[in-house]
C-alpha positions as CSV (number, residue, x, y, z in Angstrom):
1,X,198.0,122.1,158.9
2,X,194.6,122.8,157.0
3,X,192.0,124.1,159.1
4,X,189.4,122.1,159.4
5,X,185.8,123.5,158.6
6,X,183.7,124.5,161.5
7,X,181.8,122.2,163.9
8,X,179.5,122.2,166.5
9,X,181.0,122.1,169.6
10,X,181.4,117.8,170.8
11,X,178.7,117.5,173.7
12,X,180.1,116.3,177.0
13,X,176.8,114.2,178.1
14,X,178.1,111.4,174.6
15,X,181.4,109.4,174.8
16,X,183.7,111.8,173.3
17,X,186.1,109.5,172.1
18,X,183.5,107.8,169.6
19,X,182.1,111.4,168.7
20,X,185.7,112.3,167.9
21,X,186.8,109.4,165.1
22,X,183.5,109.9,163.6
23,X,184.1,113.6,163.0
24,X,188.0,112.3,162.1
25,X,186.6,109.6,159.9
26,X,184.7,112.2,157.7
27,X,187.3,114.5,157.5
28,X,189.2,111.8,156.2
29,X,186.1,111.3,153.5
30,X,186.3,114.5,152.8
31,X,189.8,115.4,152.3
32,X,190.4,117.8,155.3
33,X,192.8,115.5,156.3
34,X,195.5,114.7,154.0
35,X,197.7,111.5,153.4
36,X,201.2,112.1,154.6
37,X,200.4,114.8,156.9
38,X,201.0,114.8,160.4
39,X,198.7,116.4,162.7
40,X,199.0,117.2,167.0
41,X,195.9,116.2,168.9
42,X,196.2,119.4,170.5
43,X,195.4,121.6,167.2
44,X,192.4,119.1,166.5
45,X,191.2,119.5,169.8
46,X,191.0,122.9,169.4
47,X,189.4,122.5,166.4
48,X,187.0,120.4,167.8
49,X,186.8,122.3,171.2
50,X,187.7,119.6,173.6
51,X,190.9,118.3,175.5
52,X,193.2,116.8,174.1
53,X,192.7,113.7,175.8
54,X,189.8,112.0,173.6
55,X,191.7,113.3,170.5
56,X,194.8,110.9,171.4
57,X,192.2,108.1,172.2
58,X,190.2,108.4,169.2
59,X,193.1,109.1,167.0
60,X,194.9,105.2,168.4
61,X,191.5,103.5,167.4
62,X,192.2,104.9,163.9
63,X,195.5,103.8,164.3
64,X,194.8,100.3,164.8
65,X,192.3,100.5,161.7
66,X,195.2,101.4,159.9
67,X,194.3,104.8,158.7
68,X,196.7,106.9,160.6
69,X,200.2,106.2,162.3
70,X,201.6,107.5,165.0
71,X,204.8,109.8,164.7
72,X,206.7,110.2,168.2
73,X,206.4,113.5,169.8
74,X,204.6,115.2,167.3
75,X,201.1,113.6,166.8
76,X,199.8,111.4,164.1
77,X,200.2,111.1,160.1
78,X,197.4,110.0,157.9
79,X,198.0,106.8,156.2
80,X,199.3,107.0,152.4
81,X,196.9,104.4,150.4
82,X,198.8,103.0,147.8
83,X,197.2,101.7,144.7
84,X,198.7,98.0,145.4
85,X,197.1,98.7,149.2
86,X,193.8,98.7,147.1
87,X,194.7,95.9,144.5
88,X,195.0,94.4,147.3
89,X,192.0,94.5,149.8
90,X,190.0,94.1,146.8
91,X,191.5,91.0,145.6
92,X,191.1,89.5,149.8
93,X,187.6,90.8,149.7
94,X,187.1,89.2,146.3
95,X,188.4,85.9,147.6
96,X,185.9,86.1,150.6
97,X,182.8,87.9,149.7
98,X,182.3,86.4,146.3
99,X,181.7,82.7,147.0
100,X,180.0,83.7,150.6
101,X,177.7,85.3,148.5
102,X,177.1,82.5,145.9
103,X,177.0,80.2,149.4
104,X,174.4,82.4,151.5
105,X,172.1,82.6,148.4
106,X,171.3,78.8,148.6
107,X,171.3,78.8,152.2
108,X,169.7,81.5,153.6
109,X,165.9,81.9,153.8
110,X,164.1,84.5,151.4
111,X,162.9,86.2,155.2
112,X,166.5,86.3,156.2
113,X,167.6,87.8,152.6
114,X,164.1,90.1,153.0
115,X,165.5,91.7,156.4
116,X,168.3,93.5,154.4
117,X,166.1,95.3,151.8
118,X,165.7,98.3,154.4
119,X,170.1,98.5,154.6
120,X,170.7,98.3,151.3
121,X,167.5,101.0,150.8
122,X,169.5,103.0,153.2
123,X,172.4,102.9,151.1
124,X,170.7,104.4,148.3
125,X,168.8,106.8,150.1
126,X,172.7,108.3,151.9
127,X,174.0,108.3,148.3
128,X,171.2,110.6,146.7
129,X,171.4,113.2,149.7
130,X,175.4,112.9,149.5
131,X,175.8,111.7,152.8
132,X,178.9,110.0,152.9
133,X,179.2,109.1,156.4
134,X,175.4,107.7,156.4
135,X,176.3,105.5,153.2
136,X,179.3,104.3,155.0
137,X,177.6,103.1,157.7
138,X,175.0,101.8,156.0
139,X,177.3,99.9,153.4
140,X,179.1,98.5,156.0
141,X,176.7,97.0,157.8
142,X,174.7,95.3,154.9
143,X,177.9,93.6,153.8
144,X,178.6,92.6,157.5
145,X,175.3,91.7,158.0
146,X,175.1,90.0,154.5
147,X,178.1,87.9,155.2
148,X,177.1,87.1,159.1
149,X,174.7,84.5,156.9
150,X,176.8,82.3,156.1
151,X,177.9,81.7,160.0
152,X,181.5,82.3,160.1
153,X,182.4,85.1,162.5
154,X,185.9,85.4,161.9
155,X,185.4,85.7,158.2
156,X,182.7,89.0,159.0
157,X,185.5,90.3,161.3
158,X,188.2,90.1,158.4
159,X,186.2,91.3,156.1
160,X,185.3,94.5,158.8
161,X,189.1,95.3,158.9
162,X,189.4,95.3,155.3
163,X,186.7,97.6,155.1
164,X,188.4,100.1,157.3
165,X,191.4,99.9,155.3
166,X,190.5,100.5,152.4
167,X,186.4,102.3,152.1
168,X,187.2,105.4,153.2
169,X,189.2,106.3,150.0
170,X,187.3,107.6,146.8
171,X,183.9,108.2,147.9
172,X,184.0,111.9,148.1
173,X,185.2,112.0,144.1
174,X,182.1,109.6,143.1
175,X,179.7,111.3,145.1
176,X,181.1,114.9,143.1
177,X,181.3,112.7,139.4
178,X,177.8,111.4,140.1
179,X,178.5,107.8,140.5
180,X,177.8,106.8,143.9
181,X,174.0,106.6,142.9
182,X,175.0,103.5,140.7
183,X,177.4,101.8,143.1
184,X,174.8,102.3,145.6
185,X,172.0,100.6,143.5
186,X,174.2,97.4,142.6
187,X,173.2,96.7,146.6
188,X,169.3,96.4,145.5
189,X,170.3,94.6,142.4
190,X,172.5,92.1,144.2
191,X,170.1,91.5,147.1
192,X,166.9,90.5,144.6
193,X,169.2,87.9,142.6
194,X,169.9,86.3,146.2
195,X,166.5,86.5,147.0
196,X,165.1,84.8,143.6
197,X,168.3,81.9,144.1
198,X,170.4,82.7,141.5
199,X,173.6,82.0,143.1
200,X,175.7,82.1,140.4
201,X,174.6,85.6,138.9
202,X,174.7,86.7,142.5
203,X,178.4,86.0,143.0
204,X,178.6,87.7,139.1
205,X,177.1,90.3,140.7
206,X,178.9,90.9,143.5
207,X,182.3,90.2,141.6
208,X,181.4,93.3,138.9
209,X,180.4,95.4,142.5
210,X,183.8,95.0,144.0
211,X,185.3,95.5,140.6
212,X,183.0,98.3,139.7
213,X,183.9,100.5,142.8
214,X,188.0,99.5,142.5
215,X,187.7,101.0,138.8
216,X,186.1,104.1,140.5
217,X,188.4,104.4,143.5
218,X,191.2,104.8,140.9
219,X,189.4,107.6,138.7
220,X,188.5,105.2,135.6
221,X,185.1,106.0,133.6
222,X,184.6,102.1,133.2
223,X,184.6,99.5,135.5
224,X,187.2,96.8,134.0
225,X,186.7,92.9,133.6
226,X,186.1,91.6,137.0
227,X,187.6,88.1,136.5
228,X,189.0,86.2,138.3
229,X,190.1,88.2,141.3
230,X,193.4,89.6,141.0
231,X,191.8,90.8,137.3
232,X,189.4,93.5,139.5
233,X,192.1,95.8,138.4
234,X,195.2,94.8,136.5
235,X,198.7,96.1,137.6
């Protein structure tokens, strides 16, 4: 097992358990923790300096996100990401955010578009300091918040899932090649065509977005046609 880099020690006053995926989450991001390999919650603790205890519990919430599995009697194995996996989530995600885009744009007051200036600012701002956790969380909850507009819960939650599938894969090569910057910005740029009206260049927009970062995830200069969905990236 690689050793992962050193942290400060967890504090025992916050829920360990959260504190725990997040640091797992961004060694994920980051690559400390490799797809395919199987690591004990004891070694991580230690890494981490706690018990083993919140290690196990953090590591089954990443479980049911699908990002790790668990292998009996020996710990957990980070999920292998196939590119298929990715063809896929992005086609789903296609199917879903594109017209609840196109939808919330005529819908939706300018105020209530207004509101998510300061996220998708936020998004920007974590990109340009290389903060990939920070643009994570920021990401995800102007598209969850984005999508809440349109008043279907269940569609925010599937789309919330997909998310954790599949975001956590890539970043840490755009943000080295330069390119998070301009996936970050496409958030500004998408959020102003709502806010003008223009529902069918917002769902254009969103469309190239998806297909923009999918090119990206799988190390292409150029973001490919991004019609209709299953073309985000052809097989």
């Amino acid at each position: 097992m690689a050793d992962l880099k050193p942290r400060t020690l967890i504090s025992v006053q916050e829920r360990l358990r959260d504190q725990v995926a997040h640091a797992l989450r961004a060694a994920l991001i980051s690559g400390e923790l490799r797809p395919g390999v199987v690591y004990s919650a004891p070694a991580l603790a230690a890494d981490f300096g706690v018990s083993a205890t919140p290690v196990r519990e953090a590591m089954l919430d990443l479980a049911r996100e699908g990002l790790v599995e668990a292998v009996r009697n020996k710990g957990f194995r980070v999920t292998e990401l196939t590119e298929r996996d990715l063809d896929d989530y992005t086609e789903i995600r296609a199917l879903i955010e594109v017209p609840t885009v196109g939808r919330v744009t005529s819908t939706a007051s300018k105020e209530q578009l207004e509101r998510l200036r300061p996220q998708a600012e936020a998004i920007v701002a974590a990109a340009r300091k290389h903060d990939l956790i920070g643009y994570l969380e920021a990401d995800r909850q102007f598209h969850l918040d984005l999508l809440a507009l349109g008043g279907n819960a269940r569609l925010v939650d599937v789309v919330s899932d997909l998310r954790k599938r599949s975001r956590l894969y890539g970043l840490t090569r755009l943000d080295e090649q330069g390119q998070l910057v301009s996936s970050a910005e496409e958030h500004l740029e998408l959020l102003d065509l709502m806010i003008s009206g223009d529902a069918p260049a917002a769902e254009a927009c969103m469309t190239r977005h998806l297909s923009h970062v999918r090119s990206l995830w799988a190390g292409q200069e150029e973001p490919e046609p991004a019609t209709p969905a299953r073309r985000l990236r052809a097989r």
